[in-house]
C-alpha positions in Angstrom: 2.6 22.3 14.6 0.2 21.1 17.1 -0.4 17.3 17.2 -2.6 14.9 19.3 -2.3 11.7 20.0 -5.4 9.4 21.0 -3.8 6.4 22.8 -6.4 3.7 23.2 -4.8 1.0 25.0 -1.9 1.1 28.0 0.4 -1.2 25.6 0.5 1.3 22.8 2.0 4.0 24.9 5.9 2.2 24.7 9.0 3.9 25.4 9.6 4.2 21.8 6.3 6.4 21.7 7.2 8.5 24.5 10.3 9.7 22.7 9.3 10.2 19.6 6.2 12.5 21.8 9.6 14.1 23.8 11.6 14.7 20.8 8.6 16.9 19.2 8.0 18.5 22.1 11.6 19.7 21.8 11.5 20.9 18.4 8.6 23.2 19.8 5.5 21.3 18.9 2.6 21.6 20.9 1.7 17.8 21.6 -1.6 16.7 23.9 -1.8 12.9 24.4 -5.0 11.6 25.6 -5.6 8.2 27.1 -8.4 6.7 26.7 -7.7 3.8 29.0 -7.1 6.0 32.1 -9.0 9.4 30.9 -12.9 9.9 30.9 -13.0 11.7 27.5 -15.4 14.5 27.4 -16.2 13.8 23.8 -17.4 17.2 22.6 -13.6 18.4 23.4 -12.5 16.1 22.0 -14.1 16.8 18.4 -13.1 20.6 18.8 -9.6 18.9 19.3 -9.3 16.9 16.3 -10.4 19.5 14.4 -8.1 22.4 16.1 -4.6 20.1 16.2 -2.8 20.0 12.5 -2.3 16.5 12.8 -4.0 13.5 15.1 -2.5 10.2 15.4 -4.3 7.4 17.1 -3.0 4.2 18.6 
Protein backbone atom coordinates (compact mmCIF):
# COMPACT_ATOMS: atom_id res chain seq x y z
CA UNK A 1 0.00 0.00 0.00
CA UNK A 2 1.42 3.38 -0.65
CA UNK A 3 0.45 6.12 1.80
CA UNK A 4 1.25 9.93 2.17
CA UNK A 5 1.24 11.89 4.81
CA UNK A 6 0.84 15.80 4.47
CA UNK A 7 2.14 17.19 7.81
CA UNK A 8 1.32 20.83 8.14
CA UNK A 9 2.70 22.03 11.25
CA UNK A 10 6.25 20.93 13.18
CA UNK A 11 3.92 19.85 16.34
CA UNK A 12 1.94 17.30 14.47
CA UNK A 13 4.96 15.31 13.49
CA UNK A 14 5.30 13.64 17.43
CA UNK A 15 7.06 10.59 18.27
CA UNK A 16 3.92 8.77 18.31
CA UNK A 17 3.63 9.67 14.49
CA UNK A 18 6.92 8.70 13.63
CA UNK A 19 6.35 5.13 14.75
CA UNK A 20 3.28 4.47 13.62
CA UNK A 21 5.14 6.01 9.91
CA UNK A 22 8.24 3.27 10.99
CA UNK A 23 6.05 0.47 11.82
CA UNK A 24 4.40 0.77 8.13
CA UNK A 25 7.42 1.12 6.62
CA UNK A 26 8.30 -2.27 8.11
CA UNK A 27 5.38 -4.09 7.10
CA UNK A 28 6.55 -2.97 3.47
CA UNK A 29 4.45 0.11 2.76
CA UNK A 30 5.74 2.63 0.65
CA UNK A 31 5.16 5.86 2.94
CA UNK A 32 6.26 9.63 1.58
CA UNK A 33 5.78 12.28 4.32
CA UNK A 34 5.84 15.82 3.26
CA UNK A 35 6.27 18.87 5.43
CA UNK A 36 4.83 21.63 4.61
CA UNK A 37 6.44 23.74 7.35
CA UNK A 38 10.04 22.99 6.10
CA UNK A 39 9.29 21.85 2.34
CA UNK A 40 8.44 24.33 -0.64
CA UNK A 41 5.71 22.10 -2.11
CA UNK A 42 5.67 21.99 -5.81
CA UNK A 43 1.98 21.71 -5.93
CA UNK A 44 1.40 20.08 -9.26
CA UNK A 45 3.36 16.91 -7.64
CA UNK A 46 1.67 17.12 -5.22
CA UNK A 47 -1.92 16.58 -6.91
CA UNK A 48 -0.33 13.63 -9.05
CA UNK A 49 0.62 12.35 -5.47
CA UNK A 50 -2.63 12.39 -3.81
CA UNK A 51 -4.03 10.86 -6.54
CA UNK A 52 -1.15 8.07 -7.13
CA UNK A 53 -0.83 7.05 -3.07
CA UNK A 54 -3.91 4.56 -1.98
CA UNK A 55 -4.30 6.44 1.04
CA UNK A 56 -3.37 10.36 2.19
CA UNK A 57 -3.51 11.39 5.69
CA UNK A 58 -3.03 14.98 6.65
CA UNK A 59 -2.10 16.52 9.86
Amino acid sequence: MKILYLIKERGSLTNTLKEIIDAQVLDGNEVLVINFYEENANYDILIDDIFDYDEVVCF
